[in-house]
ROROBA-503368 format. One record per residue: residue number from 1; residue in one letter; x negated, y, z of N, C-alpha, C in turn. Coordinates in Angstrom, 2 decimals, padded with zeros to 5 digits. Atoms other than C-alpha are relative to their C-alpha. Example, Ala and Ser with C-alpha at 12.3 -4.5 7.8 and 13.67 -1.06 7.14 Angstrom:
2
1, a, -000.89, -001.19, 000.00, -012.30, -004.50, 007.80, -000.90, 001.20, 000.00
2, s, 000.82, -001.19, -000.06, -013.67, -001.06, 007.14, 000.77, 001.09, 000.73
This chain:
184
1, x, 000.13, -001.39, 000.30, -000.10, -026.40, -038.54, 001.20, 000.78, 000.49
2, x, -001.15, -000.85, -000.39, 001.88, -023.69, -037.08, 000.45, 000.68, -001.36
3, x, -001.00, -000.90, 001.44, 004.73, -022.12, -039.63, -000.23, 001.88, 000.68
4, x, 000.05, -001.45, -000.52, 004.68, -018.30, -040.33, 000.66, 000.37, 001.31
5, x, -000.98, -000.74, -001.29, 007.57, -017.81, -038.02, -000.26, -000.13, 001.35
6, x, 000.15, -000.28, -001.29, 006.68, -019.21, -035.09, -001.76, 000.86, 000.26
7, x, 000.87, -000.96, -000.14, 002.90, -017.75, -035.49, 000.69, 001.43, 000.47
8, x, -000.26, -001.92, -000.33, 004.83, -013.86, -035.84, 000.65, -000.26, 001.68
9, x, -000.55, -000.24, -001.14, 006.76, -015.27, -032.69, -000.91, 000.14, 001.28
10, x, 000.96, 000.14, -001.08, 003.52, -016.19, -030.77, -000.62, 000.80, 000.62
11, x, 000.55, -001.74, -000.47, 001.99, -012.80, -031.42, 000.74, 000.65, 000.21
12, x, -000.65, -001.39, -000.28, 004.84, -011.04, -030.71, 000.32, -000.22, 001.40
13, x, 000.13, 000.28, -001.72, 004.85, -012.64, -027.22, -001.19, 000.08, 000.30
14, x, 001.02, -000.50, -000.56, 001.32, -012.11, -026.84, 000.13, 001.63, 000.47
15, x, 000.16, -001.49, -000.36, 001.77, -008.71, -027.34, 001.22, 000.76, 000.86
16, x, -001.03, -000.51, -000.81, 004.93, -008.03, -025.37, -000.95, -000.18, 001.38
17, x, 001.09, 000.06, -000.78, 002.45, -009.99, -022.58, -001.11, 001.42, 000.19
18, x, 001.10, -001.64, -000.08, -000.30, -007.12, -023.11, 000.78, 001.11, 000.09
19, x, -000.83, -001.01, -000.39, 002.04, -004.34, -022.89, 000.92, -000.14, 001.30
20, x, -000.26, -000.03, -001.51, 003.63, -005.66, -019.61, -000.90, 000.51, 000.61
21, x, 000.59, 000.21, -000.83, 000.57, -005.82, -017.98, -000.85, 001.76, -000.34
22, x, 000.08, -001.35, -000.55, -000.49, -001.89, -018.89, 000.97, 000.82, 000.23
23, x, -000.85, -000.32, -000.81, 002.52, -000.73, -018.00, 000.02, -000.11, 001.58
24, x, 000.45, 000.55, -001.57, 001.84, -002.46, -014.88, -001.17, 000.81, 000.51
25, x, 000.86, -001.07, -000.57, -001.41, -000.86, -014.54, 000.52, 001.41, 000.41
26, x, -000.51, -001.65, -000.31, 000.23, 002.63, -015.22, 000.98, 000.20, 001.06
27, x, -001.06, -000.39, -001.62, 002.92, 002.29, -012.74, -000.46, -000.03, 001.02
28, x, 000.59, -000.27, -001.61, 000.65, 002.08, -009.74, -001.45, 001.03, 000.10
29, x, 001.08, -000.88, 000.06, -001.85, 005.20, -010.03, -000.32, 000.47, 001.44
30, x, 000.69, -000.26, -000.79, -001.81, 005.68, -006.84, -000.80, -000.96, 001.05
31, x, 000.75, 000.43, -000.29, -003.45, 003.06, -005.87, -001.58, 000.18, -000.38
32, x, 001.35, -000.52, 000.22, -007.17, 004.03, -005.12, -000.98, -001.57, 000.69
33, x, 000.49, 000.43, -000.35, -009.62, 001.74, -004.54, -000.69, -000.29, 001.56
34, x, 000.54, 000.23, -001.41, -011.28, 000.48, -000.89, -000.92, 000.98, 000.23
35, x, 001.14, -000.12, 000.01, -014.21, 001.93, 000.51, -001.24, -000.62, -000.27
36, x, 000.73, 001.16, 000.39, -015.96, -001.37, -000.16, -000.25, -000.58, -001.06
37, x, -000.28, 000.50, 001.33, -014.92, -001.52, -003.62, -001.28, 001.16, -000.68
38, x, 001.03, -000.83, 000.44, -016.93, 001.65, -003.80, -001.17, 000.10, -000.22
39, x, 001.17, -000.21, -000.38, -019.84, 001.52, -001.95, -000.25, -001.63, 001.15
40, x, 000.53, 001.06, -000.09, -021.91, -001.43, -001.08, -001.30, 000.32, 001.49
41, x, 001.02, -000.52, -001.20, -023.50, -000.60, 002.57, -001.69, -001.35, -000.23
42, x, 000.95, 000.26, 000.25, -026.35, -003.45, 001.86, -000.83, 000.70, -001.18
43, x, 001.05, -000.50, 000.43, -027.34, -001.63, -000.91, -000.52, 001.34, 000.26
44, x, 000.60, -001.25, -000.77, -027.76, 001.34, 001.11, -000.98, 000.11, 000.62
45, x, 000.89, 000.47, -000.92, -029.16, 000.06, 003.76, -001.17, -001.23, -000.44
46, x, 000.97, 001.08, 000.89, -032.57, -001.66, 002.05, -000.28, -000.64, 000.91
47, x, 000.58, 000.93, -000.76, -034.53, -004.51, 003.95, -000.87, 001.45, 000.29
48, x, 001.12, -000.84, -000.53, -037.15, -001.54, 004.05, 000.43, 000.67, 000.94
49, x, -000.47, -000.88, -001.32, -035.07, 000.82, 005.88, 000.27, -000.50, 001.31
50, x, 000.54, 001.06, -001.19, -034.55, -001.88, 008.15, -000.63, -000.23, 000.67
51, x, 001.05, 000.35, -000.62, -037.52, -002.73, 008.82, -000.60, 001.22, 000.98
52, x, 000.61, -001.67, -000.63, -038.39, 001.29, 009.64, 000.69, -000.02, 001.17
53, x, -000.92, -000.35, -000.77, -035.68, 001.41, 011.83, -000.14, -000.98, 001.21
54, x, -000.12, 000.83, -001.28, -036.39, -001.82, 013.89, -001.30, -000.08, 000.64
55, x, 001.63, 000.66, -000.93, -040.09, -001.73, 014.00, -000.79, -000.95, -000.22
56, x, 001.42, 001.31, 000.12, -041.62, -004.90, 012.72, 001.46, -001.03, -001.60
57, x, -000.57, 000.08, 001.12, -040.29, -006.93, 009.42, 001.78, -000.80, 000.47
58, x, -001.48, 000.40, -000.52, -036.43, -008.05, 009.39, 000.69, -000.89, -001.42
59, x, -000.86, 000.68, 000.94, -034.01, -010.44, 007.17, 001.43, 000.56, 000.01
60, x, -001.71, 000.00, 000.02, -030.38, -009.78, 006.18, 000.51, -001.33, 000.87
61, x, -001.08, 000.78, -000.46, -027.82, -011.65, 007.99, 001.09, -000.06, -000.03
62, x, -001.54, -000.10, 000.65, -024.64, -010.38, 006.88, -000.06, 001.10, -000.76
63, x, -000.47, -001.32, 001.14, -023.31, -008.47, 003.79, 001.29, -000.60, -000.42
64, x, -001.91, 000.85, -000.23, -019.21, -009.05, 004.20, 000.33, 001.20, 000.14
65, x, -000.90, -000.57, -000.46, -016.13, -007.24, 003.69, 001.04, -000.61, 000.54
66, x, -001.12, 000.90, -000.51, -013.39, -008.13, 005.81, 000.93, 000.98, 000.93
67, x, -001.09, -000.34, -000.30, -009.97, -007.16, 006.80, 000.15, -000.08, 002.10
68, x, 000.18, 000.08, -001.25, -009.82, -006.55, 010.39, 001.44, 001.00, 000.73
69, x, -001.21, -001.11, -000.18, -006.00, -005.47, 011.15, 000.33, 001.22, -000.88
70, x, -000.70, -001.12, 001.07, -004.88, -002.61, 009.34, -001.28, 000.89, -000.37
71, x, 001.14, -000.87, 000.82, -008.90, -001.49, 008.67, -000.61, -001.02, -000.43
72, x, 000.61, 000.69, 000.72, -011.14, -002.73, 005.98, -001.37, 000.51, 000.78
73, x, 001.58, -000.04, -000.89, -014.72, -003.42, 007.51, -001.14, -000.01, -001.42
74, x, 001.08, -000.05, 001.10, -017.74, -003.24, 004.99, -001.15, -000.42, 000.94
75, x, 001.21, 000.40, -000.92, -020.69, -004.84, 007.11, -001.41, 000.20, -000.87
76, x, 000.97, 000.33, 000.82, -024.40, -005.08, 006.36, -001.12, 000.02, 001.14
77, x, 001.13, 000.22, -001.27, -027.10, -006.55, 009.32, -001.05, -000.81, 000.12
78, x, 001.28, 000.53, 000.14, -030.29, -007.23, 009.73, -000.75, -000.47, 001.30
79, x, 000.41, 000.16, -001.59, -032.44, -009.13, 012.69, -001.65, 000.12, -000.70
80, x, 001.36, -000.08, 000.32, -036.09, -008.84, 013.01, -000.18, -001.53, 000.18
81, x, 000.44, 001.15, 000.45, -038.13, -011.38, 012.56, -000.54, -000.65, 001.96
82, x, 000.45, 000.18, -000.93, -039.28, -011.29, 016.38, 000.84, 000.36, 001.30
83, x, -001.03, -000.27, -000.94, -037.44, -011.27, 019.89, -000.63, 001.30, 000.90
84, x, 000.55, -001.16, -000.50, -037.89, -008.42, 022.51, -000.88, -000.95, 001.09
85, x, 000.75, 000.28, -001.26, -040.78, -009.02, 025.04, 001.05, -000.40, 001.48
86, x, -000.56, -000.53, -001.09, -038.81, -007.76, 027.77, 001.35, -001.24, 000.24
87, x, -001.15, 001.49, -000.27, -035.58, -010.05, 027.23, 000.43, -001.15, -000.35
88, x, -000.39, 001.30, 000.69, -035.66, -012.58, 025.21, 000.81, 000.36, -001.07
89, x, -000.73, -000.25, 001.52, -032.95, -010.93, 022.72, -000.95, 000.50, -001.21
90, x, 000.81, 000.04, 001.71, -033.04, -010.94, 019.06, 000.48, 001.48, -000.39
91, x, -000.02, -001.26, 000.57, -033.63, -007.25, 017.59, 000.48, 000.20, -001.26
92, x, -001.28, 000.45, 000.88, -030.87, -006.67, 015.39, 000.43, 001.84, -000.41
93, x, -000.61, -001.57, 000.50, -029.13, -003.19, 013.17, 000.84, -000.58, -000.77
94, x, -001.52, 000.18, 001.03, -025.90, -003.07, 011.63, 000.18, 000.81, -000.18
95, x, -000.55, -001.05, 000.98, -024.20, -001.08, 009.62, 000.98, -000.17, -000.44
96, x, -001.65, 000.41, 000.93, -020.67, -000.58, 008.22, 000.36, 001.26, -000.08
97, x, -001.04, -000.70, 000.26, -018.25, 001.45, 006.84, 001.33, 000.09, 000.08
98, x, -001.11, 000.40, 000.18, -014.68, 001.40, 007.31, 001.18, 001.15, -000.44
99, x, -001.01, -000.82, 000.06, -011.32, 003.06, 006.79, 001.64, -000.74, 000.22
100, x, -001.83, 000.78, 000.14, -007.46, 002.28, 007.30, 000.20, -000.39, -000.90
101, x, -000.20, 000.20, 001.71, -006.38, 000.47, 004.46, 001.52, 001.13, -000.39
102, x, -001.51, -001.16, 000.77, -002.69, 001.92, 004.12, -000.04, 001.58, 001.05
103, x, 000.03, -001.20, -000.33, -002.54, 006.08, 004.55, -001.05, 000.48, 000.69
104, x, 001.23, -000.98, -000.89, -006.30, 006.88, 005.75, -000.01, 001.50, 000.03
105, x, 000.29, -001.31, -000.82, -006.86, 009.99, 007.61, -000.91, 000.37, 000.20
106, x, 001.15, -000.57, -000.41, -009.77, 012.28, 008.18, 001.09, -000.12, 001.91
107, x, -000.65, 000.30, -001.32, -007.44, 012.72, 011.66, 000.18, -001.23, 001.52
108, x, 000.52, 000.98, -000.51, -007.23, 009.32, 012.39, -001.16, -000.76, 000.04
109, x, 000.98, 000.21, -000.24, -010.39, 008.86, 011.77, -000.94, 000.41, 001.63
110, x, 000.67, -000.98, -001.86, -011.43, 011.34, 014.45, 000.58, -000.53, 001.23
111, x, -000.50, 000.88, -000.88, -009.19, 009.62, 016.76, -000.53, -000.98, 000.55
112, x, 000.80, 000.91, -000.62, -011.01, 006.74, 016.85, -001.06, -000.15, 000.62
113, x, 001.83, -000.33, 000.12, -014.63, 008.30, 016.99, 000.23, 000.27, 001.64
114, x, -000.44, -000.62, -001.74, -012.64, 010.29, 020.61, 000.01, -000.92, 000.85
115, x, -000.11, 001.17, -000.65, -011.73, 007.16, 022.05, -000.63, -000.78, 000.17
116, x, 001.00, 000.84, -000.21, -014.76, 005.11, 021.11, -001.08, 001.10, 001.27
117, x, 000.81, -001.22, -000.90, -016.60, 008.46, 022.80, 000.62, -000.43, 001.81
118, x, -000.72, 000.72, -001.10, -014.26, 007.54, 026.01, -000.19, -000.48, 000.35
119, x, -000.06, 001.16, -000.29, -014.38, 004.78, 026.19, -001.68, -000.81, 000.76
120, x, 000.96, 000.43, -000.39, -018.17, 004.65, 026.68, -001.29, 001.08, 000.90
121, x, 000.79, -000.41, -000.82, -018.53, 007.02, 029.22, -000.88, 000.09, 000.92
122, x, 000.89, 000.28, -000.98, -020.47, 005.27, 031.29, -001.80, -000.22, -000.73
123, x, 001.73, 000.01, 000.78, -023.68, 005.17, 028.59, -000.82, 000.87, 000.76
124, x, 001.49, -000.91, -000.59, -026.93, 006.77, 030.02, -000.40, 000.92, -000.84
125, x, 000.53, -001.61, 000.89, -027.47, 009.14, 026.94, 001.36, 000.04, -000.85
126, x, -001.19, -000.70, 001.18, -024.12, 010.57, 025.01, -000.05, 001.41, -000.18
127, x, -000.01, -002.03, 000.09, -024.03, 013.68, 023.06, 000.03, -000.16, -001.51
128, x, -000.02, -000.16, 001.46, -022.89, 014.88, 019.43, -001.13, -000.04, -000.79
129, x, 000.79, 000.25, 000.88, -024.69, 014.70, 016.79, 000.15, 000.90, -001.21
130, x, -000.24, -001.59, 000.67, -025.18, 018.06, 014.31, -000.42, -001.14, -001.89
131, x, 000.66, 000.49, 001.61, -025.83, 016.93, 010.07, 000.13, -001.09, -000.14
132, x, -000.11, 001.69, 000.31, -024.15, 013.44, 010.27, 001.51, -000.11, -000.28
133, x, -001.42, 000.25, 000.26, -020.81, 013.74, 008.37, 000.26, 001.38, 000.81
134, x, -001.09, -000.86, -000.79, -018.01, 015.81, 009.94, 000.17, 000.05, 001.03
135, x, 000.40, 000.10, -001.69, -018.81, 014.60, 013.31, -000.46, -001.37, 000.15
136, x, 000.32, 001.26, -000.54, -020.83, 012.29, 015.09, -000.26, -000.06, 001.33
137, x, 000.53, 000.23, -001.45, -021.92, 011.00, 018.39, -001.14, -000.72, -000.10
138, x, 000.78, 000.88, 000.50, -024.82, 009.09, 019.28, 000.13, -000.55, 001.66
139, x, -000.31, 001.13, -001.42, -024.43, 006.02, 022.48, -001.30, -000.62, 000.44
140, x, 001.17, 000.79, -000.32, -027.49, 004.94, 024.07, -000.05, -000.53, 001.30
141, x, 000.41, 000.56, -001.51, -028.37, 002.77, 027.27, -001.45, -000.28, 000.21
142, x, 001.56, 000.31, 000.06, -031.96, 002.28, 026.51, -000.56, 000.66, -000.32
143, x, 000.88, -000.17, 001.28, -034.80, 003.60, 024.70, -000.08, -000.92, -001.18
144, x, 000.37, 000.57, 001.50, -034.65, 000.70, 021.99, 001.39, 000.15, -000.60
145, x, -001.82, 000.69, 000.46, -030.47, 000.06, 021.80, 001.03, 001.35, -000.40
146, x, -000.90, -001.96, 000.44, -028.52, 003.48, 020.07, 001.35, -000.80, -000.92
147, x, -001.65, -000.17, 000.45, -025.00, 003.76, 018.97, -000.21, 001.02, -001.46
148, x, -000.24, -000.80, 000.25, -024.57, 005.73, 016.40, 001.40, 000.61, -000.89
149, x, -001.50, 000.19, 000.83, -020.81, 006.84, 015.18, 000.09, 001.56, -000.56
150, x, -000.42, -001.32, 000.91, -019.78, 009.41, 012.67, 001.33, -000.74, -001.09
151, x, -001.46, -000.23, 001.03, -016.98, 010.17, 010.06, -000.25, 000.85, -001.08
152, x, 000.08, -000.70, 001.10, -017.08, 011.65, 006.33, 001.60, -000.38, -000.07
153, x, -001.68, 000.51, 000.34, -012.99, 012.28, 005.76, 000.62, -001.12, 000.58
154, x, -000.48, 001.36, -000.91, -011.65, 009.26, 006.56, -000.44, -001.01, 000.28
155, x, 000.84, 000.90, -000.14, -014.68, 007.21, 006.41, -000.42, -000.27, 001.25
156, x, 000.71, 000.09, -001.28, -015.89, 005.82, 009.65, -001.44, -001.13, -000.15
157, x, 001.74, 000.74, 000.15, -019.97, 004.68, 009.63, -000.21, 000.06, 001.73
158, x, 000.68, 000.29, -001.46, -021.36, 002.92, 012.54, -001.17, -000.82, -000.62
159, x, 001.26, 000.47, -000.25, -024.84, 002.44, 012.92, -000.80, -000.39, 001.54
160, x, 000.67, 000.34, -001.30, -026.33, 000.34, 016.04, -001.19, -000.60, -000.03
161, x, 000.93, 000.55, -000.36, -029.46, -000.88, 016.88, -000.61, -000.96, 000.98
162, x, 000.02, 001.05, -001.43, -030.35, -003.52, 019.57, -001.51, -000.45, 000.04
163, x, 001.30, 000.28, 000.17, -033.64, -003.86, 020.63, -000.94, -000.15, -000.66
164, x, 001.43, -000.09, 000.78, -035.98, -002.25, 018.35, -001.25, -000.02, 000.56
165, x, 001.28, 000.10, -000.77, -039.54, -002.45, 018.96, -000.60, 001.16, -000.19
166, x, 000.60, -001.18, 000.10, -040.64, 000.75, 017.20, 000.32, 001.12, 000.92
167, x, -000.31, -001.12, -001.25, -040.86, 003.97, 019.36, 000.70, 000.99, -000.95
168, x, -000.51, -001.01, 001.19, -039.45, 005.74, 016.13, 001.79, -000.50, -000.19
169, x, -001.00, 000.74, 000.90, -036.05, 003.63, 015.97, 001.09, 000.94, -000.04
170, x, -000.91, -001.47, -000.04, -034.17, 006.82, 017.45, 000.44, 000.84, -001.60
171, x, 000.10, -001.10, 000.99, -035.01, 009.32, 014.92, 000.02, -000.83, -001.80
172, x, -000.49, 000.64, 001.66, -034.99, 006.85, 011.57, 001.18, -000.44, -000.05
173, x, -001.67, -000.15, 000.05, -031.57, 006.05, 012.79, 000.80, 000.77, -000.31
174, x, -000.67, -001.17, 000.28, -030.43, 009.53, 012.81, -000.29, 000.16, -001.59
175, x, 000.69, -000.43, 001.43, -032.36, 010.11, 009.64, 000.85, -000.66, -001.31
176, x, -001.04, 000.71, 000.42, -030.55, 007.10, 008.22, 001.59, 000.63, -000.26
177, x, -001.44, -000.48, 000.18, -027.21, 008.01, 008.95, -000.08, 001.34, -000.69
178, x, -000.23, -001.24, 000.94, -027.54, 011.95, 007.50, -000.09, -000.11, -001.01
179, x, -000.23, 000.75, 001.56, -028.52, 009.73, 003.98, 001.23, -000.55, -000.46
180, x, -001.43, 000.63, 000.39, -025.20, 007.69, 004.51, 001.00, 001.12, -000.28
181, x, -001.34, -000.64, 000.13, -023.01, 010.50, 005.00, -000.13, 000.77, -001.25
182, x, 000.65, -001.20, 001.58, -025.00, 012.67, 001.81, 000.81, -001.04, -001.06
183, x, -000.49, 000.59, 001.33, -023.50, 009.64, -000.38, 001.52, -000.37, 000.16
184, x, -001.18, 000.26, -000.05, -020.30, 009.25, 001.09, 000.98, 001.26, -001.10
């Protein structure tokens, strides 16, 4: 049996314990949470919307966050169930969210969106994109395969597509993304 004294000593080190540790909490307020901690791009992005978007039925294949240099990635991708006629590839949409982890920027956000824009001047269809966040673009080389990049603040959403089969995958893409940025 434990004696009174050391019992009062046990709880009085428990509770010195519990009072470190909100102190601890309170001293770091400015720590804010991820974007990933927030928001959960698979449950955004349903299997259904998926499926709208590619054209014929589709499975998940990734729902991962992961550290990717000084930005946090939020993934969430789906393949169809069927390959394209035409090439043999597998028809595929992703989705993510990201942001800098230390000091995000609406600024540097835009930075990146300029440079990815740049960078892929040689696409066959580029051109902004009006009601998708704070700015977007949209990257295409095909009729099935679209880019699509935007920014809410310092959020950066990319939505691509790769060989959908539907003739609709354009416009439920766009449609898509103006839902993502409404909940960002």
């Amino acid at each position: 049996m434990m004696s009174n004294s050391r019992r009062s000593l046990f709880c009085s080190l428990l509770t010195f314990l519990f009072l470190c540790g909100v102190i601890l909490a309170a001293a770091t307020p400015g720590v804010k949470p991820t974007v990933c901690e927030k928001i959960k791009p698979c449950e955004i992005l349903t299997q259904a919307d998926a499926e709208r978007i590619l054209g014929q039925p589709a499975r998940l294949i990734q729902d991962a966050s992961e550290s990717r240099g000084d930005v946090r990635q939020c993934l969430c991708a789906y393949k169809g169930v069927s390959t394209d006629r035409e090439t043999g590839q597998d028809c595929q949409l992703f989705f993510s969210l990201e942001e800098k982890e230390a000091s995000p920027s609406a600024e540097q956000a835009s930075q990146v969106l300029r440079s990815t824009k740049e960078a892929n001047q040689h696409d066959s269809l580029i051109g902004d994109l009006k009601g998708i966040g704070d700015e977007a673009f949209l990257l295409s080389n095909d009729s099935n395969s679209h880019l699509i990049m935007g920014r809410r603040g310092w959020i950066i959403i990319r939505l691509q597509v790769k060989r959908a089969v539907g003739t609709k995958s354009l416009e439920e893409l766009k449609a898509f993304a103006e839902k993502v940025s409404k909940v960002l």
